[in-house]
C-alpha positions in Angstrom: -2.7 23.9 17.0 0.5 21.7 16.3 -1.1 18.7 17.7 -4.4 18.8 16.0 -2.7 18.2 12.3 -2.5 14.6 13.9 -6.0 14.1 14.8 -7.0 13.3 11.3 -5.0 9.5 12.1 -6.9 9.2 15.1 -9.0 5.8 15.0 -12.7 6.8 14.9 -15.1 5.7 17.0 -18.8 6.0 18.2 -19.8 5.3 21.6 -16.6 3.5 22.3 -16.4 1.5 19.8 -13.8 1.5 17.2 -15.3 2.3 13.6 -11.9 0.9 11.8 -13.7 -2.2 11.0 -16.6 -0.3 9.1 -14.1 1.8 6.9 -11.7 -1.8 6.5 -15.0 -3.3 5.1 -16.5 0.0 2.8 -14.7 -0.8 0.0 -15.7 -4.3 -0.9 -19.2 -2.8 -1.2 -18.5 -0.1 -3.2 -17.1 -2.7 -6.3 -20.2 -4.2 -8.6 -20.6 -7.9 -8.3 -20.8 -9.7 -12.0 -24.0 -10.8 -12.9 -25.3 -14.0 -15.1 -26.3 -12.1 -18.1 -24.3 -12.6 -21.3 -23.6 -8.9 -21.5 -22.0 -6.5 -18.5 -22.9 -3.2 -18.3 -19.5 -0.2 -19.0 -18.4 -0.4 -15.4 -18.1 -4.3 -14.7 -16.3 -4.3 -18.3 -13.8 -1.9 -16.8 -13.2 -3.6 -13.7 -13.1 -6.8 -15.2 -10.3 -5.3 -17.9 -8.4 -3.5 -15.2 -8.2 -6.9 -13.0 -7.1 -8.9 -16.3 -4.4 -6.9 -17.2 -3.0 -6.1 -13.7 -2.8 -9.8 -12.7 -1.1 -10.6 -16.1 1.3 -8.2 -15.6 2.1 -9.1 -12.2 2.3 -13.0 -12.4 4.5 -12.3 -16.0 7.9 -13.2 -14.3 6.5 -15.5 -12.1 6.5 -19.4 -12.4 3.7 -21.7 -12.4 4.0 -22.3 -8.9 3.4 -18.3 -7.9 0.1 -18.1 -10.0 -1.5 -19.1 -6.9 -1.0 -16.1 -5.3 -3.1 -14.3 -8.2 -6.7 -13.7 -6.4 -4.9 -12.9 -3.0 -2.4 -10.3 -4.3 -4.7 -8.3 -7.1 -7.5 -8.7 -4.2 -4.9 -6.8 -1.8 -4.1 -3.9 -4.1 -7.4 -3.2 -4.9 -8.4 -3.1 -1.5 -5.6 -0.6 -0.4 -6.2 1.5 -3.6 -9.6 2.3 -2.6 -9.2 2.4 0.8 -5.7 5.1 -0.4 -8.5 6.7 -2.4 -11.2 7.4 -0.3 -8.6 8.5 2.5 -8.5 11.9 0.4 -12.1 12.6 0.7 -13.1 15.3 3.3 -14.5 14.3 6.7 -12.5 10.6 6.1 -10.2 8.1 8.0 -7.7 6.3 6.4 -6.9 2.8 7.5 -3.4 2.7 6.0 -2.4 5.7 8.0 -2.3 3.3 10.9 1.6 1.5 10.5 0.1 -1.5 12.9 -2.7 -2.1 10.3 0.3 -2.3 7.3 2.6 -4.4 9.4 -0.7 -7.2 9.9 -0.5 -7.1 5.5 3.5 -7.0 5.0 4.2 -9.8 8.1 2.4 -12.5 7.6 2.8 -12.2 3.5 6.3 -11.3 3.5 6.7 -14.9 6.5 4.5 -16.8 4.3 7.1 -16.2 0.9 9.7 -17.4 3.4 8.1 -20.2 4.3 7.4 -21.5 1.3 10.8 -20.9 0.2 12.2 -23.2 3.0 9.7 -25.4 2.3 9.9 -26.0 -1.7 13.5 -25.2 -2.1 15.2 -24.6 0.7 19.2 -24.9 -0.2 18.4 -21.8 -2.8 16.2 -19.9 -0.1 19.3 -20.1 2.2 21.9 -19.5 -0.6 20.2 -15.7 -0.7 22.3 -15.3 2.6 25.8 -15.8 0.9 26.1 -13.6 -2.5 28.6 -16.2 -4.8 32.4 -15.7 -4.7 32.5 -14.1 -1.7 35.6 -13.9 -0.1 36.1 -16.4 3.2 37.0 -13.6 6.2 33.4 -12.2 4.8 31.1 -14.8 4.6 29.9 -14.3 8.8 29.1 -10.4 8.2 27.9 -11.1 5.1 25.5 -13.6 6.5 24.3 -11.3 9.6 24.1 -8.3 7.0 21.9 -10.5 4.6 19.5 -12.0 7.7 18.9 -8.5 8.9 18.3 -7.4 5.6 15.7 -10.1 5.2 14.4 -9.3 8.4 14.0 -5.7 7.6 11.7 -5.9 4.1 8.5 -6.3 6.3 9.1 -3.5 8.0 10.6 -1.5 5.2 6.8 -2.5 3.4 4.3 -1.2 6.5 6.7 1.8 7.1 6.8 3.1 3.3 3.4 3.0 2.9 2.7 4.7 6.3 5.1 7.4 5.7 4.0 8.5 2.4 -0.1 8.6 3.3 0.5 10.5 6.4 2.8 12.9 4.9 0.7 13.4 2.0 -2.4 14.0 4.8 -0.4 16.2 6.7 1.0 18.5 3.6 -2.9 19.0 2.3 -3.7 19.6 5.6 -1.1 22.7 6.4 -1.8 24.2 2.7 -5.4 23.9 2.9 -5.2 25.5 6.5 -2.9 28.4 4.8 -5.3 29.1 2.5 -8.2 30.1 5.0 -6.0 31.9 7.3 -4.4 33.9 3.7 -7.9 34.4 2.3 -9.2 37.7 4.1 -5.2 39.3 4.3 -4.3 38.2 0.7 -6.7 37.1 -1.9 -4.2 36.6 -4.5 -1.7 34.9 -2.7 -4.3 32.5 -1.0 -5.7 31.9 -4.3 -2.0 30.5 -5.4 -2.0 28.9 -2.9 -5.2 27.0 -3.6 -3.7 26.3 -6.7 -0.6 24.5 -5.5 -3.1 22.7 -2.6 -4.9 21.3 -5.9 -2.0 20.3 -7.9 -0.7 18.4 -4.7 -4.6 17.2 -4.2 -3.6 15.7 -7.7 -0.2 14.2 -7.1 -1.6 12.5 -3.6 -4.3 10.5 -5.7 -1.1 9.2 -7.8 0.6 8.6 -4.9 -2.5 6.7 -3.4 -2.3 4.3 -6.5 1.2 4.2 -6.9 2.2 3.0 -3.5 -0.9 0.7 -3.3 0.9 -1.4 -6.8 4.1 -0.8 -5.2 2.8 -3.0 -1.6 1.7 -6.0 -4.0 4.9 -5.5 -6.5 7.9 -6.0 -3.6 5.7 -8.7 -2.4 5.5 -10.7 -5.9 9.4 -9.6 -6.0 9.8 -11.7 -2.7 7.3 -14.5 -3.8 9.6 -14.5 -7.2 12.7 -15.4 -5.1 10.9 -18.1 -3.2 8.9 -20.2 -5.7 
C-alpha cells in the first residue's frame, strides 16, 4: 500500500510508449492564440494583461542587455504554471514531478547566464568567487566554497521544485485516502478531514504558482549577476 502513493510519478505510457511528450505539449494548446481583429475578446485581454505585467516586473532590475531573455523566461513560467496546475486534476501526470525533466530547464539556463557572464564581462563574473576584503589565509576556501556554491544553484532549482510538487502530491494523496477509509467508521471526523484535504487542495494550487514564479525569478536573479 506504501509503494503505490508513488505510482502517481510514474511516467505514463500506452503501448510502450511514453506519453510525457503529449502532457509536455497540452498546455500550449490550451492558451488562445490573438487574432487580427481590432478588438480581443475578455480572455485574450487577460492573458495579454497578465503577460505585460509579469515580464515588466521581472526585467525591472534588469539592464538592457537581459531584456532579451523576456519571451524565453515569461514563456517558461507559463508553461510550468499550467503544467503545476493541471498536475492537481484527478486521473493526471505531472511533468515537473520528474527531477530529470527540471534539471533539462535549470542546467542549460542556469550554464547559459554563466556563459554569458564570461563572455560579456568576465573579470566581474569571476570576482563573484572572492567576496572583497577578504582576508589572505581565506581567499583558497573561499574560492572552493564560492565554485561549489555556483555549481550547486542548478541543482538547488530542479530539486526545489521537485520536492515541493511531489510532497504536495503525496500529502493530498494520504488525506484523500484517510477520508474513504474514515467515512463508514466516522462520518464526522472524515468529514473534517475533507475539510483540511480542501484547504490543502487550496494551498497546493498557490504552491503550483508560487514555485513556477519562483523557477523564472532565481534565474533572472542569476541573469542579473551576469549581464
Amino acid at each position: 500500500m506504501a509503494m503505490s502513493f508513488f505510482d502517481q510519478f510514474a511516467s505514463p505510457s500506452y503501448l510502450g510508449i511514453p506519453l510525457i511528450a503529449i502532457a509536455i505539449t497540452l498546455p500550449w494548446v490550451l492558451y488562445p492564440t490573438p487574432t487580427s481583429r481590432w478588438m480581443n475578446n475578455r480572455l485574450i485581454t487577460i492573458q495579454g494583461w497578465f503577460m505585460s505585467r509579469f515580464t515588466n516586473q521581472l526585467m525591472l532590475p534588469l539592464s538592457t542587455g537581459g531584456h532579451k531573455w523576456a519571451l524565453l523566461l515569461t514563456s517558461l513560467m507559463l508553461f510550468l504554471i499550467t503544467i503545476n496546475m493541471l498536475g492537481l486534476l484527478p486521473y493526471t501526470f505531472t511533468p515537473t514531478t520528474q527531477l530529470s525533466l527540471n534539471m533539462g530547464f535549470a542546467v542549460p539556463l542556469w550554464l547559459a547566464t554563466v556563459i554569458i557572464g564570461m563572455r560579456n564581462q568576465p573579470t566581474v563574473a569571476l570576482g563573484h568567487l572572492l567576496p572583497e576584503g577578504t582576508p589572505i589565509p581565506l581567499i583558497p576556501v573561499l574560492i572552493i566554497i564560492e565554485t561549489i556554491s555556483l555549481f550547486i544553484r542548478p541543482l538547488a532549482l530542479g530539486v526545489r521544485l521537485t520536492a515541493n510538487l511531489t510532497a504536495g502530491h503525496l500529502l493530498i494523496q494520504l488525506i484523500a485516502t484517510a477520508v474513504f477509509v474514515l467515512f463508514p467508521m466516522m462520518p464526522a471526523v472524515a468529514i473534517l478531514t475533507a475539510t483540511v484535504l480542501f484547504l490543502l487542495t487550496l494551498l497546493e494550487v498557490a504552491v503550483a504558482m508560487i514555485q513556477a514564479y519562483v523557477f523564472v525569478l532565481l534565474l533572472s536573479l542569476y541573469l542579473q549577476e551576469n549581464v
